[in-house]
SEVONU-97657 format. One record per residue (C-alpha): x, y, z; residue number from 0; residue in three letters. Coordinates in pm, 1 decimal, always signed. Layout:
N
+----------+----------+----------+------+------+
!     east !    north !       up ! resi ! resn !
+----------+----------+----------+------+------+
!        X !        Y !        Z !  NUM !  ala !
...
+----------+----------+----------+------+------+
! end
This chain:
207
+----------+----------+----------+------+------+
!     east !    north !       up ! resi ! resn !
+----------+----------+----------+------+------+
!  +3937.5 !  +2139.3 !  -5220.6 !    0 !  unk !
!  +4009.2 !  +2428.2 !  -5423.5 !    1 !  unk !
!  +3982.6 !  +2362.8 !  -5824.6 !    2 !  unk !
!  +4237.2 !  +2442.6 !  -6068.0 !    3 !  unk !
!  +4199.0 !  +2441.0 !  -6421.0 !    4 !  unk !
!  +4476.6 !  +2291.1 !  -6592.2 !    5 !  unk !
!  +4615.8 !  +2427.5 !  -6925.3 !    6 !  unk !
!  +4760.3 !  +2289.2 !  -7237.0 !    7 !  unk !
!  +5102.8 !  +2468.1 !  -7216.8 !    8 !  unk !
!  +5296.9 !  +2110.0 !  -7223.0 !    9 !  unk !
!  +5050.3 !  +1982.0 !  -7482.6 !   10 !  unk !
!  +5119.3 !  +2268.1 !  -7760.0 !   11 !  unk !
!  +5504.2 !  +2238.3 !  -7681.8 !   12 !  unk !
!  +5510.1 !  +1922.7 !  -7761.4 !   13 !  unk !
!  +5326.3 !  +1937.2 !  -8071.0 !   14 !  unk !
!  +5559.7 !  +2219.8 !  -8145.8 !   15 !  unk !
!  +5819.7 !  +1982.1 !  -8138.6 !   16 !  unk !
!  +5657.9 !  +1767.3 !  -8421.0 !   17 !  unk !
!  +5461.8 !  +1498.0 !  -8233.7 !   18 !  unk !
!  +5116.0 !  +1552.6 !  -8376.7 !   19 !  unk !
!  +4892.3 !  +1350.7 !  -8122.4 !   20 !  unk !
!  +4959.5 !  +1359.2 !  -7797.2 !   21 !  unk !
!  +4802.8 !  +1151.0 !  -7524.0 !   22 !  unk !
!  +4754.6 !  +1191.0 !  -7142.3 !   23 !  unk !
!  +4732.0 !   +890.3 !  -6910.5 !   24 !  unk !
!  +4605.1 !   +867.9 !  -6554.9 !   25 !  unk !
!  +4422.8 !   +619.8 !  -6341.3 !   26 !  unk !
!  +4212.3 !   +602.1 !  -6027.0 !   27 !  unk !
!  +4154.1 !   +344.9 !  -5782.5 !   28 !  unk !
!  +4531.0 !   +269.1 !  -5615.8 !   29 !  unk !
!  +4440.3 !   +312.4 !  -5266.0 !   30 !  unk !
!  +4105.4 !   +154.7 !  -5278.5 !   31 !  unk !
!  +4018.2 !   -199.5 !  -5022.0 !   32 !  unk !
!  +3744.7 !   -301.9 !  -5368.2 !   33 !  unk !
!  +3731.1 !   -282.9 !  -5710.4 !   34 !  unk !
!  +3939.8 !   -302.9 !  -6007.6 !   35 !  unk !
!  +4238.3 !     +5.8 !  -6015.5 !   36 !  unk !
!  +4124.3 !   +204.3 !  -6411.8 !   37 !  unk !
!  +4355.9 !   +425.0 !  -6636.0 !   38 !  unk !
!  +4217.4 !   +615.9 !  -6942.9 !   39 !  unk !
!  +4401.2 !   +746.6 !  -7181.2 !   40 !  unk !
!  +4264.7 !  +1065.1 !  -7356.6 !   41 !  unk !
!  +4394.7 !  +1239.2 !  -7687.5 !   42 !  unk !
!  +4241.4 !  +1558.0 !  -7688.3 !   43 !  unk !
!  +4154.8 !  +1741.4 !  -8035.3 !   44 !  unk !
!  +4361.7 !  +2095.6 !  -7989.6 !   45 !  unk !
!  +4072.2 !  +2274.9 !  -8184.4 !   46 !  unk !
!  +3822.3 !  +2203.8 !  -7970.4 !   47 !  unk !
!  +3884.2 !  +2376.3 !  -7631.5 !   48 !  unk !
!  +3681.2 !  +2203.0 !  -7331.0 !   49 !  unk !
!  +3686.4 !  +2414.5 !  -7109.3 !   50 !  unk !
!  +3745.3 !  +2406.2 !  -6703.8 !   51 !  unk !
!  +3919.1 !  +2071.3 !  -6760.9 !   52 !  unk !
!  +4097.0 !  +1995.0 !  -6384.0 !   53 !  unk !
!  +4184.4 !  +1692.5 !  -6205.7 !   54 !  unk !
!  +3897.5 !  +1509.6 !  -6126.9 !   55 !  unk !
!  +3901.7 !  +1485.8 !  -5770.2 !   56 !  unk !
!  +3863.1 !  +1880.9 !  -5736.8 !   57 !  unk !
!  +3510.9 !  +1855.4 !  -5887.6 !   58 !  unk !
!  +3136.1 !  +1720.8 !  -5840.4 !   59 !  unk !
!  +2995.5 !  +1409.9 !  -5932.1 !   60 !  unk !
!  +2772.7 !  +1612.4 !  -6170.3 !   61 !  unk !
!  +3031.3 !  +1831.6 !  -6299.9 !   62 !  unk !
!  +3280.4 !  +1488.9 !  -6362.9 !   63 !  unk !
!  +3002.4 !  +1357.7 !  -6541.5 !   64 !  unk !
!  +2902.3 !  +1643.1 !  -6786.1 !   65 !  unk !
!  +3270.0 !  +1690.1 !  -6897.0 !   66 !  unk !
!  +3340.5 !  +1322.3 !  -6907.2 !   67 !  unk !
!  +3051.1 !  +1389.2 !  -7178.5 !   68 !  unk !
!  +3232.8 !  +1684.2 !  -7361.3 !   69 !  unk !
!  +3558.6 !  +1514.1 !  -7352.0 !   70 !  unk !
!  +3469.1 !  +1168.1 !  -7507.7 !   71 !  unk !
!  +3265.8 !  +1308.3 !  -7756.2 !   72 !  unk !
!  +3492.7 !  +1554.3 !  -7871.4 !   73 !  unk !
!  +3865.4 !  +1373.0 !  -7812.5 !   74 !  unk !
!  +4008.6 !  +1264.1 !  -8148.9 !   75 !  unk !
!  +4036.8 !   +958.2 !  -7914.7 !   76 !  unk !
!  +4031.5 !   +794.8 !  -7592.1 !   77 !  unk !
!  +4035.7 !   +461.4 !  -7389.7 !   78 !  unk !
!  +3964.7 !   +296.6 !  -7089.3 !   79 !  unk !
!  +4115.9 !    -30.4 !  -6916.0 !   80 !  unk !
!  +4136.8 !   -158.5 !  -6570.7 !   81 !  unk !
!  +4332.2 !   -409.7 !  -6391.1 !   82 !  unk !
!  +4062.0 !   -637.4 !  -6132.1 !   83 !  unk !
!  +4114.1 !   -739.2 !  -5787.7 !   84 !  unk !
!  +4285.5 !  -1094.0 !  -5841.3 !   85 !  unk !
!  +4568.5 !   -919.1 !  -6097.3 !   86 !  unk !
!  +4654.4 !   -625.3 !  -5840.1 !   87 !  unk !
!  +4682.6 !   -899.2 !  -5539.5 !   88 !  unk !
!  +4910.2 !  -1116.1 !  -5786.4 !   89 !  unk !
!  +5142.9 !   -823.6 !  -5911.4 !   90 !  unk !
!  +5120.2 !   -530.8 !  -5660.2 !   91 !  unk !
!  +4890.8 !   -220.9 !  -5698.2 !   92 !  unk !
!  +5156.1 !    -35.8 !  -5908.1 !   93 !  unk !
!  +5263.9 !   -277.9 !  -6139.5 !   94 !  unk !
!  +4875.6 !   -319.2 !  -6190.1 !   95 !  unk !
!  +4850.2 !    +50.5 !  -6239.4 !   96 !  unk !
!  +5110.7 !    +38.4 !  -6501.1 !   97 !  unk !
!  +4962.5 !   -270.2 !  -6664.1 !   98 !  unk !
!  +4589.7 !    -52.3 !  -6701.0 !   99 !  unk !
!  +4767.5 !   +270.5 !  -6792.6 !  100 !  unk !
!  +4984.9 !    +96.1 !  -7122.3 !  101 !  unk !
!  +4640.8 !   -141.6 !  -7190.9 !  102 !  unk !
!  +4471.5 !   +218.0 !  -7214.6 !  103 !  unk !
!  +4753.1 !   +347.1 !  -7414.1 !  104 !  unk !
!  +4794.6 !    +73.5 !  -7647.0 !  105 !  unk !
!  +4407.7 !    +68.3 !  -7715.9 !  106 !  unk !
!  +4392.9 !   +409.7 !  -7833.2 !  107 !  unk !
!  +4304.6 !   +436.1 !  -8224.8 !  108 !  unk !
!  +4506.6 !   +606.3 !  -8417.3 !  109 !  unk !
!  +4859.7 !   +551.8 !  -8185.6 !  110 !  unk !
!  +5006.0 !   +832.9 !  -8010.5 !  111 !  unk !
!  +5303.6 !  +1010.5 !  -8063.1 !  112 !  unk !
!  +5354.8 !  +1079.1 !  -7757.8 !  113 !  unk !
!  +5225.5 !  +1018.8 !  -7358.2 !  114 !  unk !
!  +5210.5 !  +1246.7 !  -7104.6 !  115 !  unk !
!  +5215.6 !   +993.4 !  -6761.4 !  116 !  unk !
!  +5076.4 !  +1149.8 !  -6458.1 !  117 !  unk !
!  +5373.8 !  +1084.3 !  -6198.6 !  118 !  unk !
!  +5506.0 !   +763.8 !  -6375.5 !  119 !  unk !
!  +5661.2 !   +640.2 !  -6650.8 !  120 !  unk !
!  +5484.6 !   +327.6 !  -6848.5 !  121 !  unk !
!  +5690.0 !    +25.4 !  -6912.8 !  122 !  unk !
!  +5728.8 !   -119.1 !  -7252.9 !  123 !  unk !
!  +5515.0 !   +147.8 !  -7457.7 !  124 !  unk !
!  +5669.7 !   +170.1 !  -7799.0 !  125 !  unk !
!  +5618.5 !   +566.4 !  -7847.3 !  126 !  unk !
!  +5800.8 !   +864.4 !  -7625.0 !  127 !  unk !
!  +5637.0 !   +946.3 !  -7335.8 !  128 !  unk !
!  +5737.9 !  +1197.1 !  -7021.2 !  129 !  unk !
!  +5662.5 !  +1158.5 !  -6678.3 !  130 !  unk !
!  +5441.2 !  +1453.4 !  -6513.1 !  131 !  unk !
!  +5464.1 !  +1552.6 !  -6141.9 !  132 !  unk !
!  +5076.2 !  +1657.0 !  -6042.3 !  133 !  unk !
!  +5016.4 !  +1615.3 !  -6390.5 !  134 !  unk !
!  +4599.9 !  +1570.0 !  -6309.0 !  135 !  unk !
!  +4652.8 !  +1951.4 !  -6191.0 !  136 !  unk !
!  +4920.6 !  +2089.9 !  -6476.0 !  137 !  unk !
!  +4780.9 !  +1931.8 !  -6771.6 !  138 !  unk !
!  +4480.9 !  +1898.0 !  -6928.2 !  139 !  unk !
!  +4542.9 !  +1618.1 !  -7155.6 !  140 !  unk !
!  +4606.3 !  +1435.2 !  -6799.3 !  141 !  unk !
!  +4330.4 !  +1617.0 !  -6649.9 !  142 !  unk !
!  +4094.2 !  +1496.1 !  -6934.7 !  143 !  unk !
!  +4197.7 !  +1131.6 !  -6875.1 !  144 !  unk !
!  +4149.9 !  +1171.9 !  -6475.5 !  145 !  unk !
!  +3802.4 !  +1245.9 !  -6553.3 !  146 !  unk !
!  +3732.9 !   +971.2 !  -6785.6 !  147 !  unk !
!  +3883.2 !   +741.3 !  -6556.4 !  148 !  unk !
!  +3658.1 !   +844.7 !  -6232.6 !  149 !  unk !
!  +3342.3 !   +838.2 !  -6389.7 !  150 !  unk !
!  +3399.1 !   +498.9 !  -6576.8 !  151 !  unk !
!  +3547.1 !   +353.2 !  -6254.4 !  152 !  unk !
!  +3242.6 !   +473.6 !  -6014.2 !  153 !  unk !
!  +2984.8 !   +350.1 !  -6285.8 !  154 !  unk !
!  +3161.1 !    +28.9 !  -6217.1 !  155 !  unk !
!  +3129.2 !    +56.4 !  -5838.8 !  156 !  unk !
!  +2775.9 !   +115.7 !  -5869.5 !  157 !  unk !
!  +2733.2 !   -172.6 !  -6086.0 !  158 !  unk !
!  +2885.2 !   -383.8 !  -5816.2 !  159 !  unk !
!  +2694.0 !   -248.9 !  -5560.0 !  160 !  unk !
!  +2388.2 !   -344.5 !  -5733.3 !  161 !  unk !
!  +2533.0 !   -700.9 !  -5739.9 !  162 !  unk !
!  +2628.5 !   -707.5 !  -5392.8 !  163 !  unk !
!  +2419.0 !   -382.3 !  -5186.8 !  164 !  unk !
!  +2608.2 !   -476.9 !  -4807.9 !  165 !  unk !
!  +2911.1 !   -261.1 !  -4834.0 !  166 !  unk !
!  +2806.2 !    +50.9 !  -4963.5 !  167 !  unk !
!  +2977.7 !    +76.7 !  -5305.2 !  168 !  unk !
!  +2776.9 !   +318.5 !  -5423.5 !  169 !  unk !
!  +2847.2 !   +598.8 !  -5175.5 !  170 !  unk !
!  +3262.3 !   +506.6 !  -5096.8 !  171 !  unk !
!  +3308.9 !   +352.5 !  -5398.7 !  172 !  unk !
!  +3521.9 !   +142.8 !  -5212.0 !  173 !  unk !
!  +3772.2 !   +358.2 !  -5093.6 !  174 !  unk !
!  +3828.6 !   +243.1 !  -4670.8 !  175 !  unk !
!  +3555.5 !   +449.6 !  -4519.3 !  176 !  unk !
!  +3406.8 !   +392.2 !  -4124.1 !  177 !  unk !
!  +3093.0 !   +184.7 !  -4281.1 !  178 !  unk !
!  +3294.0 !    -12.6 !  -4567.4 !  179 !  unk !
!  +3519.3 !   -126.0 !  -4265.2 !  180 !  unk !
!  +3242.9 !   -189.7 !  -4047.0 !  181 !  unk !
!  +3089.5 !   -399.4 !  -4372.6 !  182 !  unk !
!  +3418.9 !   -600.8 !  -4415.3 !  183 !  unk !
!  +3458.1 !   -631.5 !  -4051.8 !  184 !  unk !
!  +3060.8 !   -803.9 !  -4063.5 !  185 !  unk !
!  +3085.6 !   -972.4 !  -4383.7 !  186 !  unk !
!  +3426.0 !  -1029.1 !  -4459.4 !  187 !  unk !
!  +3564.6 !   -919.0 !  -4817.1 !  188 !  unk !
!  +3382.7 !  -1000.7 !  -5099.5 !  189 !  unk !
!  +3514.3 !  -1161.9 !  -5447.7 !  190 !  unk !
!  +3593.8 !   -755.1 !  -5552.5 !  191 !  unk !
!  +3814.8 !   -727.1 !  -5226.7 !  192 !  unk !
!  +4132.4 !   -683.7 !  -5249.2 !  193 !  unk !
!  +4334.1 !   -966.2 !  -5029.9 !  194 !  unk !
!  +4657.3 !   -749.9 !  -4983.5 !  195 !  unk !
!  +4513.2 !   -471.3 !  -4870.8 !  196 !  unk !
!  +4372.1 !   -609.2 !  -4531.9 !  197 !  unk !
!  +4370.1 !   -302.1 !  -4299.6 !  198 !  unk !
!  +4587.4 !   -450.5 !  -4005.7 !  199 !  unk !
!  +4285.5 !   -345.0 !  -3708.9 !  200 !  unk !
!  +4094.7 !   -570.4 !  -3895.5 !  201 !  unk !
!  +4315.8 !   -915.7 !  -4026.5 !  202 !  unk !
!  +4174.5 !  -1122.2 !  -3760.8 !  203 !  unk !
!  +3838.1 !  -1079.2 !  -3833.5 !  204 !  unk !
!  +3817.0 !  -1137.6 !  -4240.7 !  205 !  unk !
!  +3841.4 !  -1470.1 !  -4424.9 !  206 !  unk !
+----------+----------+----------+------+------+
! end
């Protein structure tokens, strides 16, 4: 996949405008069979540049990891939050999505002025916020959060895969691979499986 570095144009207009902090949202995990879905929500400090900021799924595991590194330590602030298995199978994926992205909103420290949403719009946040198509690949702010999002959510895929080693969280991080379906189709789902996602080749065979 090629990588493209995304740029603060939206950012500085909207400061322009007079909103002085200005958050980006995103979140990882939607179309996973395991694991919780996790937004972040990253306020970047617009005099200190990181540079080759891009959505996270256009870089290296390494890479990911040394700018999830540079952006938390030099964002004026950021937060994490993720919505588990049992809340997405009671709500729906996206409303779960939504639930993590305003939980990471509303735990920033100070409060935004305003959000920039990759794709959606968050329900119920009390600041202005704007929806951004391909957002993880437009804008960095979003970009920044992307990252911070991956990384936490695989370190929490490897922590479960320590816990539980026979369906290979650690290398799919539980995204529906050939050997996590042959693992559900052996095992069945685990407690981090999520019941309404049942790939329909394999509904007979899981508990």
């Amino acid at each position: 996949m090629v990588k493209v570095r995304a740029f603060r144009t939206l950012e500085n207009a909207i400061r322009r405008m007079g909103f002085n902090t200005v958050a980006g949202v995103d979140e990882v995990g939607r179309g996973c069979l395991a694991g919780p879905v996790v937004a972040a929500a990253v306020v970047l400090d617009p005099g200190r540049y990181v540079a080759r900021v891009c959505d996270s799924k256009t870089v290296t595991a390494l890479e990911r990891a040394r700018l999830y590194d540079k952006i938390t330590r030099w964002a004026i602030s950021w937060c994490v939050a993720a919505s588990d298995c049992d809340e997405i199978d009671r709500i729906n994926i996206h409303q779960a999505s939504l639930r993590a992205m305003q939980r990471a909103v509303m735990g920033l420290q100070p409060c935004p002025d305003f959000v920039l949403v990759d794709a959606f719009r968050i329900p119920d946040l009390r600041m202005a916020q704007r929806a951004v198509e391909q957002g993880d690949t437009r804008c960095t702010a979003i970009a920044a959060a992307s990252i911070v999002a991956k990384v936490t959510r695989d370190r929490m895929m490897l922590e479960l895969h320590a816990k539980d080693p026979r369906y290979g969280f650690d290398r799919h991080k539980g995204y529906a691979t050939r050997d996590h379906l042959e693992a559900v189709s052996r095992f069945g789902y685990s407690d981090v499986h999520r019941r309404s996602f049942r790939p329909p080749s394999l509904f007979d065979r899981m508990d």
